[in-house]
Biopython code that builds the backbone (N, CA, C, O; Angstrom):
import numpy as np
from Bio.PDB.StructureBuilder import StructureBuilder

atoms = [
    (1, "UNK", "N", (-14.534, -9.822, -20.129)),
    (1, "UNK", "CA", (-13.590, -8.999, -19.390)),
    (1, "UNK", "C", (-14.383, -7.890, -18.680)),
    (1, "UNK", "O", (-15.012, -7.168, -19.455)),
    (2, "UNK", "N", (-14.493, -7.584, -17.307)),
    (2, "UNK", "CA", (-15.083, -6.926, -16.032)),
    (2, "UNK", "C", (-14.347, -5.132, -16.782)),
    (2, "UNK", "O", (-13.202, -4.862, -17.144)),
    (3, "UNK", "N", (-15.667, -4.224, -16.751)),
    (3, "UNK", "CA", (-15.043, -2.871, -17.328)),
    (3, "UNK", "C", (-14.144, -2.517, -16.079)),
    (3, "UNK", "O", (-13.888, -3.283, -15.150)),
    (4, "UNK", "N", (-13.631, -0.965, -16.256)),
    (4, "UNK", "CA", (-12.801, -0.605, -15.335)),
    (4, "UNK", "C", (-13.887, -0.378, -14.206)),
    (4, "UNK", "O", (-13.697, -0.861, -13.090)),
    (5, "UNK", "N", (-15.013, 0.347, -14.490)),
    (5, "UNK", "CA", (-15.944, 0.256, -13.002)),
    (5, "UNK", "C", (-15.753, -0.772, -12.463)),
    (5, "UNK", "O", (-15.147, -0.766, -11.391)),
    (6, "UNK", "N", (-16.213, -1.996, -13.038)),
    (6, "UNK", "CA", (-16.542, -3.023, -12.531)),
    (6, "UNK", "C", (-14.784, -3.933, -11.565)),
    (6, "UNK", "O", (-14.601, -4.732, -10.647)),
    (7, "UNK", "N", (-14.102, -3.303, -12.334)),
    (7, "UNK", "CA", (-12.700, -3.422, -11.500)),
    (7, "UNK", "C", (-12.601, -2.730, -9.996)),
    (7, "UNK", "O", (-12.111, -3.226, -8.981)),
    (8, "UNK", "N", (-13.239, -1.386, -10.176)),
    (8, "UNK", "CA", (-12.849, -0.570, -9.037)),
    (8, "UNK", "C", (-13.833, -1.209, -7.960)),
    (8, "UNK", "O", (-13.455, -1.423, -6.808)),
    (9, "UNK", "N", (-15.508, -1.587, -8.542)),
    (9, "UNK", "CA", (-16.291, -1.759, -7.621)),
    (9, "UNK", "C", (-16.090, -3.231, -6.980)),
    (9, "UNK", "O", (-16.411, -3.490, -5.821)),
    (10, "UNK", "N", (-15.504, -4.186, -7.899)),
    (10, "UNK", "CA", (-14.453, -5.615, -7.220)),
    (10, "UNK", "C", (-13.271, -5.302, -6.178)),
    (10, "UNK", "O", (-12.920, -5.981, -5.213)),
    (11, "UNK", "N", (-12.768, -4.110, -6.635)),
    (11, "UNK", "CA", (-11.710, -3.633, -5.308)),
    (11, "UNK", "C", (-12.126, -3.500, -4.063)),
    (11, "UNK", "O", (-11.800, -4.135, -3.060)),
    (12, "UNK", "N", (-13.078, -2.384, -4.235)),
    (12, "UNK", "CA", (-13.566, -1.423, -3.248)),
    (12, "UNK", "C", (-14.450, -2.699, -2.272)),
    (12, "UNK", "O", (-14.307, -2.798, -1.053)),
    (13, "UNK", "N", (-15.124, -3.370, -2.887)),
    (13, "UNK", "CA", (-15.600, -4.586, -1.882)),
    (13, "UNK", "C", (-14.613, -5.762, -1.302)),
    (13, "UNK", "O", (-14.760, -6.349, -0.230)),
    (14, "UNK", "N", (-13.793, -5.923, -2.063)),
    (14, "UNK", "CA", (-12.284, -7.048, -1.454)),
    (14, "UNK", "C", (-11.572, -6.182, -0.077)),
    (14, "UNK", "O", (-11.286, -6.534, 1.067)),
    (15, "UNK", "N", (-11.446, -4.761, -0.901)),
    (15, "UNK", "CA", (-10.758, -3.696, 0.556)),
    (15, "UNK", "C", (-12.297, -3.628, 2.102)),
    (15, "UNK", "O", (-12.080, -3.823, 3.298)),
    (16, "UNK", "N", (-13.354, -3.378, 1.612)),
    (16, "UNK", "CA", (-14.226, -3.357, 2.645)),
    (16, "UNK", "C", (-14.432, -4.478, 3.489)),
    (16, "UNK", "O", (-14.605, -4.449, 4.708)),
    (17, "UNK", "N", (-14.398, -5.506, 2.717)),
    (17, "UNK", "CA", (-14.568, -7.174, 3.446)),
    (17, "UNK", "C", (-13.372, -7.239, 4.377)),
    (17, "UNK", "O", (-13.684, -7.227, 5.568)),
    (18, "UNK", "N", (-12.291, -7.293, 4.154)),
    (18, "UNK", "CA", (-10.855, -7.662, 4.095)),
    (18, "UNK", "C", (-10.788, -6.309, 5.910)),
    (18, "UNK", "O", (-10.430, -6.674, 7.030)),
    (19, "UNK", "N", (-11.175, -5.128, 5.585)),
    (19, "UNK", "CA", (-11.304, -4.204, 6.250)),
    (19, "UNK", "C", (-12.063, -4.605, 8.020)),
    (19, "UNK", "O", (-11.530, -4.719, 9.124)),
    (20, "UNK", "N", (-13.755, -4.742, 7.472)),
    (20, "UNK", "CA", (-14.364, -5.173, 8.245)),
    (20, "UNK", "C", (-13.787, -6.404, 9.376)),
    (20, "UNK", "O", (-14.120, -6.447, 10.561)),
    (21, "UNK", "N", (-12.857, -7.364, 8.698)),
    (21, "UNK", "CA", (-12.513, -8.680, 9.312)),
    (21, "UNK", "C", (-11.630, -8.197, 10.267)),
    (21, "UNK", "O", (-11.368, -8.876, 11.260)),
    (22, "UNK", "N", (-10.972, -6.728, 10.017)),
    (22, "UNK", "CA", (-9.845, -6.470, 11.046)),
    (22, "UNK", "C", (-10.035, -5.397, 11.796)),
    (22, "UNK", "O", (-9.261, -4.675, 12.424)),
    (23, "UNK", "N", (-11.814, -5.402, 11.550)),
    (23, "UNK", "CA", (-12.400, -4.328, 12.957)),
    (23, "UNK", "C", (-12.269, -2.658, 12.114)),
    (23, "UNK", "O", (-12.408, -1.681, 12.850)),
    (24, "UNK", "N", (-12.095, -2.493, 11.111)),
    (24, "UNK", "CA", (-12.382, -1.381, 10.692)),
    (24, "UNK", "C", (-13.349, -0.600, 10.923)),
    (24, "UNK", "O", (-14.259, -1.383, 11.199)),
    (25, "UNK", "N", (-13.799, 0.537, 11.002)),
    (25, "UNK", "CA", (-15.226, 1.167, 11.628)),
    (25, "UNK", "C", (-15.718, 2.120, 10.350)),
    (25, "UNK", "O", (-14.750, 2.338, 9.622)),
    (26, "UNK", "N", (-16.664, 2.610, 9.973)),
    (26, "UNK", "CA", (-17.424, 3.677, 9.759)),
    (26, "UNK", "C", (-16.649, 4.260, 10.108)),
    (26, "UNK", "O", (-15.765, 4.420, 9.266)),
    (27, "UNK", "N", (-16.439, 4.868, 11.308)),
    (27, "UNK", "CA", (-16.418, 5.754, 12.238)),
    (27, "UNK", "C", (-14.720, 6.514, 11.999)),
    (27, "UNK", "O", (-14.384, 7.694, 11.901)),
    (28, "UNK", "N", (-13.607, 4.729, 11.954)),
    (28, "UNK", "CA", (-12.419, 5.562, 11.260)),
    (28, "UNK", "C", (-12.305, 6.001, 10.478)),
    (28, "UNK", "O", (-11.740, 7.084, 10.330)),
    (29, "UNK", "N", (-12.864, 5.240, 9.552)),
    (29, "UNK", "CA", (-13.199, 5.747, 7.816)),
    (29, "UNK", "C", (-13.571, 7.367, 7.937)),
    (29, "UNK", "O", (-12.885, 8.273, 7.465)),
    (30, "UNK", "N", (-14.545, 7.488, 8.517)),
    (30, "UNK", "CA", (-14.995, 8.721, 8.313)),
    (30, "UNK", "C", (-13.811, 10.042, 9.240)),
    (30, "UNK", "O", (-13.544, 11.180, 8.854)),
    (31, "UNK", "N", (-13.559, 9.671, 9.900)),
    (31, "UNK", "CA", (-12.413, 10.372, 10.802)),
    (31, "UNK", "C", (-11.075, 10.952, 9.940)),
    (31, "UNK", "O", (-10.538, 12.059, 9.918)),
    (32, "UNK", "N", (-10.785, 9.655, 9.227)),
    (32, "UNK", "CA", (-9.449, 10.377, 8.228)),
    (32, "UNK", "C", (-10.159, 10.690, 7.528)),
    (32, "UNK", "O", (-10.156, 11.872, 7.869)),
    (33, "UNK", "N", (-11.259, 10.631, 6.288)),
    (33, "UNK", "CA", (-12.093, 11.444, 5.072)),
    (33, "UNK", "C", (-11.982, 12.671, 5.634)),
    (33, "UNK", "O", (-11.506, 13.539, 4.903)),
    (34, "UNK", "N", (-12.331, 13.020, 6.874)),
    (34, "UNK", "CA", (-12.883, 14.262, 6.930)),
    (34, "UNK", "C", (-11.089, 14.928, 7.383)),
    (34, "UNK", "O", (-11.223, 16.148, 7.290)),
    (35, "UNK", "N", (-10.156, 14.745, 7.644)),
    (35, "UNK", "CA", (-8.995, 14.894, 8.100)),
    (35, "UNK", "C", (-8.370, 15.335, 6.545)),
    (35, "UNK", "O", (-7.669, 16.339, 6.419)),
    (36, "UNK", "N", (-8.791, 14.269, 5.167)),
    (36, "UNK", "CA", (-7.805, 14.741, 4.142)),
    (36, "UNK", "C", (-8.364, 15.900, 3.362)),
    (36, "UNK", "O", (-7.776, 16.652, 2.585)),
    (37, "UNK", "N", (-9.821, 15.880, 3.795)),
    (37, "UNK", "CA", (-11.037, 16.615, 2.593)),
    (37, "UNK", "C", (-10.665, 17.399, 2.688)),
    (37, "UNK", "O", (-10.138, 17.830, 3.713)),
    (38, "UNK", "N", (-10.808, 18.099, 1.340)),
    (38, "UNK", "CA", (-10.229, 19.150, 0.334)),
    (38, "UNK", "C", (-8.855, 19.789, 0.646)),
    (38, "UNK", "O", (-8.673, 21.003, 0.738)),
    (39, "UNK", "N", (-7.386, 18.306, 0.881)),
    (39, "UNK", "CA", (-6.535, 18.861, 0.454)),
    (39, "UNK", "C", (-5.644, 17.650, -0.369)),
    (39, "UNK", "O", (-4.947, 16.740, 0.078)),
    (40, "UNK", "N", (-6.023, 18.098, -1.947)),
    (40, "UNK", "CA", (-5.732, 16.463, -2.552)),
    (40, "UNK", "C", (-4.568, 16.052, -2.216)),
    (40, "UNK", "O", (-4.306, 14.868, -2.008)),
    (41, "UNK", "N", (-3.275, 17.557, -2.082)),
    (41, "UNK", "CA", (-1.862, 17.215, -2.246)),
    (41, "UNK", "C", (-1.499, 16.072, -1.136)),
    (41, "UNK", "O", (-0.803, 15.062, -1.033)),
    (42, "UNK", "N", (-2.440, 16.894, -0.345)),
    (42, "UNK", "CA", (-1.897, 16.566, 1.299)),
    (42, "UNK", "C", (-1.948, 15.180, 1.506)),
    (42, "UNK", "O", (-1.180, 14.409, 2.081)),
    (43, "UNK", "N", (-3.375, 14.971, 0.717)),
    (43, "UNK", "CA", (-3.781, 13.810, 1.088)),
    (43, "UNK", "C", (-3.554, 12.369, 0.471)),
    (43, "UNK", "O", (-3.660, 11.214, 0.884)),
    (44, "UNK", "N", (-3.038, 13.249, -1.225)),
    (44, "UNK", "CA", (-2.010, 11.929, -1.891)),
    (44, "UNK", "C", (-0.963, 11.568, -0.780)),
    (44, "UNK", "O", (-0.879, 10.503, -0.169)),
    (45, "UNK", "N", (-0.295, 12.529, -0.671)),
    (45, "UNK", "CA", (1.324, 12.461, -0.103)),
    (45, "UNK", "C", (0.830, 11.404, 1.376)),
    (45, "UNK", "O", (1.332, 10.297, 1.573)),
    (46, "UNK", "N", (0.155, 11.806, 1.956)),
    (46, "UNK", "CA", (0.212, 11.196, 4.086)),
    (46, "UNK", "C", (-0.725, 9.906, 3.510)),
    (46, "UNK", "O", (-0.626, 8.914, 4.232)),
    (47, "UNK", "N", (-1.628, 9.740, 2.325)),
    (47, "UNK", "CA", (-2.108, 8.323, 2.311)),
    (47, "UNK", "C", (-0.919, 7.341, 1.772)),
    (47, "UNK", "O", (-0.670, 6.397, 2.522)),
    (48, "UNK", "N", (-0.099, 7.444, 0.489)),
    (48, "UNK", "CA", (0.883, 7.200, -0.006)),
    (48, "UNK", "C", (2.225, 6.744, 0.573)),
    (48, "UNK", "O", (2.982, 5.809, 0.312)),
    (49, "UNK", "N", (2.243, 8.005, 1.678)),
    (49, "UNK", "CA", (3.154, 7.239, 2.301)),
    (49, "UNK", "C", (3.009, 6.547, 3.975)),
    (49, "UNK", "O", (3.798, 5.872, 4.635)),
    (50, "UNK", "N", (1.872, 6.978, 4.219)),
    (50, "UNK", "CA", (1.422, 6.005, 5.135)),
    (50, "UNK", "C", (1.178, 4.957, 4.838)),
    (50, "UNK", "O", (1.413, 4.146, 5.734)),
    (51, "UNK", "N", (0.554, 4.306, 3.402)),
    (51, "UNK", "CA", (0.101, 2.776, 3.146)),
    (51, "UNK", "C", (1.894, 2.096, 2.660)),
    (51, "UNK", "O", (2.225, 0.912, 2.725)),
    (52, "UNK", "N", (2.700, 3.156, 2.241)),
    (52, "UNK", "CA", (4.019, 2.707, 1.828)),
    (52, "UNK", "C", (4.849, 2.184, 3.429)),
    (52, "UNK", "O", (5.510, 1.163, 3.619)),
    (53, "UNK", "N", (4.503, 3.341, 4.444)),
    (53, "UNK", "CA", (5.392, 3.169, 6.139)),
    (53, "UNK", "C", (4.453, 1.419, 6.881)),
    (53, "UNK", "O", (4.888, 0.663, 7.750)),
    (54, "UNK", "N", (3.243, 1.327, 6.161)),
    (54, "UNK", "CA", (2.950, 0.209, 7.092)),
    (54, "UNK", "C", (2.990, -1.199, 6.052)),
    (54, "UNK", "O", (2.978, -2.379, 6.401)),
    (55, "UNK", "N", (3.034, -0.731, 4.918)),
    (55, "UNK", "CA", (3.553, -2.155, 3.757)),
    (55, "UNK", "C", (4.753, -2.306, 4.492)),
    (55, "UNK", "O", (4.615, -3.220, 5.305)),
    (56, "UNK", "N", (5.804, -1.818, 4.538)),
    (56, "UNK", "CA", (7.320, -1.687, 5.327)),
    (56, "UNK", "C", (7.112, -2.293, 6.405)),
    (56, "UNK", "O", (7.988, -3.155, 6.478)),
    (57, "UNK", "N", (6.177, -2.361, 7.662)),
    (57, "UNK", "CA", (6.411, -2.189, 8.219)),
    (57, "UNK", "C", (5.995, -3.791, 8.661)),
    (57, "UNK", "O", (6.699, -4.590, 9.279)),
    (58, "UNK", "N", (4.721, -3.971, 8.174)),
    (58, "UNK", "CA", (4.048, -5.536, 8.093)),
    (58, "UNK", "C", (5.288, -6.549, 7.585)),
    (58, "UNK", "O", (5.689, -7.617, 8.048)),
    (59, "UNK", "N", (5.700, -5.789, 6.486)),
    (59, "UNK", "CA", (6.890, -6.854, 5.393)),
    (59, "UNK", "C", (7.586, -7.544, 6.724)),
    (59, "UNK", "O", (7.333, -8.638, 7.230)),
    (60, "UNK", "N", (8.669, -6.413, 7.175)),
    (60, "UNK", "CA", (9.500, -6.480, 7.746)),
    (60, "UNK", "C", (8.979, -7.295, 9.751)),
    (60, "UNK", "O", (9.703, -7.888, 10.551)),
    (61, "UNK", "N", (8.256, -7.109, 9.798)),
    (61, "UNK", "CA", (7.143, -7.805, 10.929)),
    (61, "UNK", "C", (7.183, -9.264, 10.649)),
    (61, "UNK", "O", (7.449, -10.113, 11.500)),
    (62, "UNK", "N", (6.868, -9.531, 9.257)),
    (62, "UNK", "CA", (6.931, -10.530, 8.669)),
    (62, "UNK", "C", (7.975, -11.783, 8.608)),
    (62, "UNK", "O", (8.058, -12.997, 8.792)),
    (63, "UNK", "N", (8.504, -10.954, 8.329)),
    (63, "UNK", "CA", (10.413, -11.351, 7.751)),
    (63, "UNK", "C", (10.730, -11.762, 9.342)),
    (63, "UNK", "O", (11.052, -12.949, 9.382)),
    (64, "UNK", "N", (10.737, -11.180, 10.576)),
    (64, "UNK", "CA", (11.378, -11.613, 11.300)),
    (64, "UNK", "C", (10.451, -12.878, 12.201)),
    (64, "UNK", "O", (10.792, -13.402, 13.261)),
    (65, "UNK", "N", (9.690, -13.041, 11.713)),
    (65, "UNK", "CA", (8.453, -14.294, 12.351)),
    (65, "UNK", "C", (8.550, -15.529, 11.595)),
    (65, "UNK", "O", (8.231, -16.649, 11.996)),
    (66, "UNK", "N", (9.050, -15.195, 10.396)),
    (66, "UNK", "CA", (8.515, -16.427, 9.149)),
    (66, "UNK", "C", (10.352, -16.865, 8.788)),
    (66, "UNK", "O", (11.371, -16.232, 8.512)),
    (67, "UNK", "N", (9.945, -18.412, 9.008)),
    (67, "UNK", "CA", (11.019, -18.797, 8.729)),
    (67, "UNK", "C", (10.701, -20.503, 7.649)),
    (67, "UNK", "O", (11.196, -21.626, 7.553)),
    (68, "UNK", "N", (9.578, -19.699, 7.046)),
    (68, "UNK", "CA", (9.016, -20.652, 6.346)),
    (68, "UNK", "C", (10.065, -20.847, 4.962)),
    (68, "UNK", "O", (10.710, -19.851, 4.634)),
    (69, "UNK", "N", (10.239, -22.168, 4.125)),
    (69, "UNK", "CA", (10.865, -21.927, 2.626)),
    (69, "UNK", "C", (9.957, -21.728, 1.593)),
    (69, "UNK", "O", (10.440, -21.410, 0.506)),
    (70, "UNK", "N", (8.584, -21.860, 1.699)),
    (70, "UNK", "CA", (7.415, -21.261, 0.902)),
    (70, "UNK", "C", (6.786, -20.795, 1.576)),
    (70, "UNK", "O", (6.823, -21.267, 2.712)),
    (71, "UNK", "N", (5.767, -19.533, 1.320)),
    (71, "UNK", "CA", (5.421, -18.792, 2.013)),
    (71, "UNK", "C", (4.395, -17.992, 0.937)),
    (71, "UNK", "O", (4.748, -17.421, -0.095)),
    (72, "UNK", "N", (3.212, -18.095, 1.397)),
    (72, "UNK", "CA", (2.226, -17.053, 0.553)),
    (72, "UNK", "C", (2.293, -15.853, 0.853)),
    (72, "UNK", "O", (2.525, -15.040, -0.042)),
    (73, "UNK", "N", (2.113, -15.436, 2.156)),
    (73, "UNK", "CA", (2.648, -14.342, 2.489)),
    (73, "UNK", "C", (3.608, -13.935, 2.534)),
    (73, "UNK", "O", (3.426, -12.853, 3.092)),
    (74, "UNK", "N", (5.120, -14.073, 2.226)),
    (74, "UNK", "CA", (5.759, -13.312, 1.873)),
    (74, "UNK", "C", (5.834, -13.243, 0.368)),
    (74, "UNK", "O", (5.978, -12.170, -0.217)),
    (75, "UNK", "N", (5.717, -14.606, -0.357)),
    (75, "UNK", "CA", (4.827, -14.226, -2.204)),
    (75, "UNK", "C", (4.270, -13.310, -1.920)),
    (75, "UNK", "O", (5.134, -12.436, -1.859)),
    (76, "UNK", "N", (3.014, -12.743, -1.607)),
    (76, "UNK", "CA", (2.937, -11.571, -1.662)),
    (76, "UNK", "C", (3.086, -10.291, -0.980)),
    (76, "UNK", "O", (2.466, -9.335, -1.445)),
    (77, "UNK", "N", (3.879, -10.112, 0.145)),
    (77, "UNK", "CA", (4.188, -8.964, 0.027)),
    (77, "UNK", "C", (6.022, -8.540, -0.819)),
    (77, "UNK", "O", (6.527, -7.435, -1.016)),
    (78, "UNK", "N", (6.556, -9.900, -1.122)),
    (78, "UNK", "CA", (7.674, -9.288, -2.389)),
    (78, "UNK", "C", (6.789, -8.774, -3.823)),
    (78, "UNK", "O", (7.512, -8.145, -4.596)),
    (79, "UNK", "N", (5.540, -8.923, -4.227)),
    (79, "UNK", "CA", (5.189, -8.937, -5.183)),
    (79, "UNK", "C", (4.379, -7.142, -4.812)),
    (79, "UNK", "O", (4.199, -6.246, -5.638)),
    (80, "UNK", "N", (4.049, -7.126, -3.361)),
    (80, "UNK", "CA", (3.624, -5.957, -3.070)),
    (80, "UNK", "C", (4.622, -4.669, -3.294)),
    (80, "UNK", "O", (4.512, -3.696, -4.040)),
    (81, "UNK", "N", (5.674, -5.064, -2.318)),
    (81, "UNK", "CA", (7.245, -4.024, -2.364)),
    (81, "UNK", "C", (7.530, -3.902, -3.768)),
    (81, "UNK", "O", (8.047, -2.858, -4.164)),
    (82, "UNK", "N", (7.252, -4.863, -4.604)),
    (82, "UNK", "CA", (7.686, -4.502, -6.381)),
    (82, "UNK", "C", (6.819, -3.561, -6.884)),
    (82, "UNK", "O", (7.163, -2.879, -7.849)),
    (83, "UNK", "N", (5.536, -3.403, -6.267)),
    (83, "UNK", "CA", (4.852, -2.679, -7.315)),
    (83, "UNK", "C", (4.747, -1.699, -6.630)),
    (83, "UNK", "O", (3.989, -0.906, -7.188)),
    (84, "UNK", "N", (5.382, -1.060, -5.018)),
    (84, "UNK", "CA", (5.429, -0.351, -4.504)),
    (84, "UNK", "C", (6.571, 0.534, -5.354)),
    (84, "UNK", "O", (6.388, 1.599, -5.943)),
    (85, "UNK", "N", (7.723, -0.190, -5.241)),
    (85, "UNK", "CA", (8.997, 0.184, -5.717)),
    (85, "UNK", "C", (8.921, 0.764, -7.124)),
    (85, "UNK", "O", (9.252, 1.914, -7.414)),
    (86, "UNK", "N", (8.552, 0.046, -7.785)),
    (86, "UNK", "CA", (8.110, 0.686, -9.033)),
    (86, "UNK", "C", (7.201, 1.421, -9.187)),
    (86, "UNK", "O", (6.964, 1.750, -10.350)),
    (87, "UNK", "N", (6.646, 1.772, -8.485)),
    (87, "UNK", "CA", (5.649, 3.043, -8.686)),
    (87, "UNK", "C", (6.858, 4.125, -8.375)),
    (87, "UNK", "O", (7.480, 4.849, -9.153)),
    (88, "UNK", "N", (6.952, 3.969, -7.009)),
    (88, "UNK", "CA", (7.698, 5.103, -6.585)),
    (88, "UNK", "C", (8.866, 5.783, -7.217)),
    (88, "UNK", "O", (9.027, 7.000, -7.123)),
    (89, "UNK", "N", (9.723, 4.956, -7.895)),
    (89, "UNK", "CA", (10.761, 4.882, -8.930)),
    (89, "UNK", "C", (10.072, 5.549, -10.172)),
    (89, "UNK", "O", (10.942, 6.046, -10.887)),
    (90, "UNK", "N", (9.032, 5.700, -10.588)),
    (90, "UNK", "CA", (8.470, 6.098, -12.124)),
    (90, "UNK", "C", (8.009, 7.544, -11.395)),
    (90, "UNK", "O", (8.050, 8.462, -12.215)),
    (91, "UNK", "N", (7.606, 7.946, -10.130)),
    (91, "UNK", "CA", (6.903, 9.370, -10.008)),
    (91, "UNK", "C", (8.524, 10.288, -9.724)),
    (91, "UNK", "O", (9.541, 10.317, -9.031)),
    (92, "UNK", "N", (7.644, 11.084, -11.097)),
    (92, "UNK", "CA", (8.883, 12.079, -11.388)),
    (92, "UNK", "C", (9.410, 12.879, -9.956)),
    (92, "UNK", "O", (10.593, 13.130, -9.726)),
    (93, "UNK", "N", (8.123, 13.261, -8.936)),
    (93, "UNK", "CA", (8.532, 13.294, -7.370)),
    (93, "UNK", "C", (9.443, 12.756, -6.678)),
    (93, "UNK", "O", (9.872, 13.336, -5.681)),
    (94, "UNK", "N", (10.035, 11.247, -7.163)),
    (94, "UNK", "CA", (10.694, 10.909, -6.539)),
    (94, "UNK", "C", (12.165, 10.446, -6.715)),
    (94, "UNK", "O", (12.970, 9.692, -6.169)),
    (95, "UNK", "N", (12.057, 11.639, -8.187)),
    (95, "UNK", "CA", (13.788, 11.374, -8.538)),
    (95, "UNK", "C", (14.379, 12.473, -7.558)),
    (95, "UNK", "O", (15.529, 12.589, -7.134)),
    (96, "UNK", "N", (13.574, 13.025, -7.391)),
    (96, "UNK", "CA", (15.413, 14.679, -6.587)),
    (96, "UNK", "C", (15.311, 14.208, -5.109)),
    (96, "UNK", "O", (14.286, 13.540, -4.974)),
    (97, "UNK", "N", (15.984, 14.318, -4.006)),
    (97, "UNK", "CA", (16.848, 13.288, -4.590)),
    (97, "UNK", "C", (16.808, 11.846, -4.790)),
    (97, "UNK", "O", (15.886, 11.290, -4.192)),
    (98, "UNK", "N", (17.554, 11.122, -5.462)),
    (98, "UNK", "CA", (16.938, 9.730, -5.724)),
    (98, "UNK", "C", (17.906, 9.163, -4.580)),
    (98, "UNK", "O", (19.106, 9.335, -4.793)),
    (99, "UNK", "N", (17.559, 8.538, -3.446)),
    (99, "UNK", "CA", (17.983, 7.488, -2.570)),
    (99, "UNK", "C", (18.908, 6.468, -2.823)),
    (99, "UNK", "O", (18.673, 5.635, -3.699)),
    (100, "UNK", "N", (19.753, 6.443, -2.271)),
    (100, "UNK", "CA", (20.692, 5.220, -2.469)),
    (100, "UNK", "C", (20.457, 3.794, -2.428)),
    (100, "UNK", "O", (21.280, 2.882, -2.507)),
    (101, "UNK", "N", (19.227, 3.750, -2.295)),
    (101, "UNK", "CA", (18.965, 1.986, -2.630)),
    (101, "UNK", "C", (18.387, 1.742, -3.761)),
    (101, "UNK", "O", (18.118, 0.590, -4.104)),
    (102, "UNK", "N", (18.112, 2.821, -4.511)),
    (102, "UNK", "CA", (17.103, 2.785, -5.809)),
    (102, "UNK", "C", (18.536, 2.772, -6.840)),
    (102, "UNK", "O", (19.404, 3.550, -6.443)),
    (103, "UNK", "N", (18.833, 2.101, -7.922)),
    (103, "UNK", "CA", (18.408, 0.469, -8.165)),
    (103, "UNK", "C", (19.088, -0.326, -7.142)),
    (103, "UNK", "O", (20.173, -0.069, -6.620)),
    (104, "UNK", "N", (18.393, -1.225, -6.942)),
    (104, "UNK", "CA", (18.480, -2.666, -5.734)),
    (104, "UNK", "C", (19.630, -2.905, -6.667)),
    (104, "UNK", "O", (19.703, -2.351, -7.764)),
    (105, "UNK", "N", (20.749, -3.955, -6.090)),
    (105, "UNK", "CA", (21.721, -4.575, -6.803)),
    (105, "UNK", "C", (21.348, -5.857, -6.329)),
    (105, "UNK", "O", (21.147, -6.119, -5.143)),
    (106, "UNK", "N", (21.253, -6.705, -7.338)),
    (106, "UNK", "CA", (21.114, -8.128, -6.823)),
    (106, "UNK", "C", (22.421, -9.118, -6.613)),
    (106, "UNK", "O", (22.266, -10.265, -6.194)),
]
sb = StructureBuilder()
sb.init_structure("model")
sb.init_model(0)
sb.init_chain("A")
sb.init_seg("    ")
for serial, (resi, resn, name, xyz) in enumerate(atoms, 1):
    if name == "N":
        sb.init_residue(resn, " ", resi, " ")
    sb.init_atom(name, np.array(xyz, "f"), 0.0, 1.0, " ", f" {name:<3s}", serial, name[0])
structure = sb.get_structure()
């Protein structure tokens, strides 16, 4: 079993590869670093919910292109929105007020 380093440093290369393939730069990278540095709040909150506004935003991009009955990609981005959802649902931040779609009714 891979320690937790060895988890983060398996991430951090899947996100860089994955990155690179879609033209990512140094150059942006370094542009927002230096944009969040030294303000953690700031920079939880506008990364958080920027990676939350474009998960949304891909999903739903998605949804109206794919009219597939199996689908890997949308397997995973329902499996993404779940662990989105449930995060967001557990940070005590995001009970006041709690939104009217939180719990989903099936």
């Amino acid at each position: 079993m891979p320690t937790s380093a060895e988890v983060i440093q398996m991430a951090v290369t899947a996100v860089t590869e994955s990155a690179a393939r879609y033209g990512v730069t140094d150059t942006t990278v370094a542009e927002l670093r230096n944009r969040i540095h030294g303000k953690p709040g700031y920079a939880e909150g506008y990364l958080n919910g920027n990676l939350t506004a474009l998960l949304v935003r891909i999903a739903d991009d998605h949804h109206t292109d794919c009219d597939e009955p199996i689908c890997r990609t949308c397997d995973n981005l329902r499996d993404a929105l779940t662990i989105r959802l449930a995060d967001m649902t557990t940070d005590p931040r995001m009970r006041r007020p709690r939104p009217a779609r939180w719990p989903l009714q099936g």
